[in-house]
C-alpha positions as CSV (number, residue, x, y, z in Angstrom):
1,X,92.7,117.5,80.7
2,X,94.6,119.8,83.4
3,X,97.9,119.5,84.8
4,X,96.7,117.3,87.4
5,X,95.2,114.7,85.5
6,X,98.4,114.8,83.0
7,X,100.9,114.2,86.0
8,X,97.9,111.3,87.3
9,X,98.3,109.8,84.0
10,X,101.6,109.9,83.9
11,X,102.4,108.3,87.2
12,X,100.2,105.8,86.8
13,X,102.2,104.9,83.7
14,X,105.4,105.0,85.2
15,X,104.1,102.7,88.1
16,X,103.7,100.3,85.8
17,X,107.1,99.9,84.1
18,X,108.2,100.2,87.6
19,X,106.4,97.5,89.0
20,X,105.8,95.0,86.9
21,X,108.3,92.5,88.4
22,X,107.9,93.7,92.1
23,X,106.2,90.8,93.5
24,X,109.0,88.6,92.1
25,X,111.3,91.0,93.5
26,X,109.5,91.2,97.0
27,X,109.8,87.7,97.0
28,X,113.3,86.7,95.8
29,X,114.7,89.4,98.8
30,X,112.8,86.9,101.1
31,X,113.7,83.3,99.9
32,X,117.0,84.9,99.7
33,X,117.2,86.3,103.2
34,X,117.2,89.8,102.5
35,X,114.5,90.6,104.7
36,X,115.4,94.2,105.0
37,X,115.4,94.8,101.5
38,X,112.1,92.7,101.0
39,X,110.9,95.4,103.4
40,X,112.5,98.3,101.5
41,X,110.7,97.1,98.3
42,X,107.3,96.8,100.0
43,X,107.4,100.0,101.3
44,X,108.0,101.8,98.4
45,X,105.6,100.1,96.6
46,X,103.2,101.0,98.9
47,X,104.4,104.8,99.4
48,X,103.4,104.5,95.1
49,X,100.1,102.5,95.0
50,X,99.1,105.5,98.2
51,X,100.1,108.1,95.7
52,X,98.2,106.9,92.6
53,X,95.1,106.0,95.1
54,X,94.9,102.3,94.7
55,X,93.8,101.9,98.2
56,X,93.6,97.9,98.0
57,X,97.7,97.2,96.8
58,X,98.3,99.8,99.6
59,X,96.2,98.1,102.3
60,X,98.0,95.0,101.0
61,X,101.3,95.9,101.2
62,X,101.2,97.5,104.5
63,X,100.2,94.0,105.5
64,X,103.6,92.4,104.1
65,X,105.7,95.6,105.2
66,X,104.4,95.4,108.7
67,X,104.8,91.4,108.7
68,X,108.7,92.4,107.8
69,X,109.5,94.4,110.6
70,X,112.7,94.5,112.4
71,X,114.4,92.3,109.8
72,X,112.4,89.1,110.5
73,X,109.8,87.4,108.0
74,X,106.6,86.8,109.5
75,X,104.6,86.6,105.8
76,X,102.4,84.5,105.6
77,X,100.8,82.1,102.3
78,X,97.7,84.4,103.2
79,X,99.4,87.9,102.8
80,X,101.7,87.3,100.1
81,X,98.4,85.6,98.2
82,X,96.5,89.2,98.9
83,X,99.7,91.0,97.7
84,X,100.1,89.4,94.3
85,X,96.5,89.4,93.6
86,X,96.0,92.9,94.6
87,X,99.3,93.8,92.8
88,X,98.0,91.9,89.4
89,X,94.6,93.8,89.8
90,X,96.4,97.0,89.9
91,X,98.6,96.6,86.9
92,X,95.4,95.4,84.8
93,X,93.1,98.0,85.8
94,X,96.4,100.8,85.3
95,X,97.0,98.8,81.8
96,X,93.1,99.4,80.5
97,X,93.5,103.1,81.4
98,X,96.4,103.6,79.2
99,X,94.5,102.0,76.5
């Protein structure tokens, strides 16, 4: 395994710790209000899904991110649906790796 792979594998371990809870945090800053930090969170987690190449969570979270601009929620059932689910893929497929 070279370096590359090693710091792969290690990022992709630290995503999950890291975002485990995320959809329940994404969602709570919304109910709540916090639309700007809603945003904040779903940007960063898509920044991290880009840099571990899981092009789906990415894709999907650009959808919520770009349906919280300008501090105003315009999520939908639909997108927060295709967020969770591609969120819950991602942590299972990054869970059998580690296995």
């Amino acid at each position: 395994m070279n370096y590359d792979d090693r710091l792969l594998k290690k990022l992709k371990a630290f995503f999950v710790t890291a975002h485990k809870n995320k959809f329940n945090e994404i969602t709570e800053a919304i109910v709540s209000g916090e639309i700007a930090r809603a945003h904040r969170l779903v940007h960063s987690l898509k920044s991290n899904a880009g840099m571990i190449g899981m092009r789906e969570l990415q894709r999907a979270a650009s959808d919520v991110e770009k349906a919280l601009k300008d501090g105003v929620n315009h999520t939908t059932d639909e997108l927060m649906s295709a967020l969770q689910f591609a969120l819950a893929a991602t942590l299972d497929e990054l869970a059998g790796e580690a296995a």
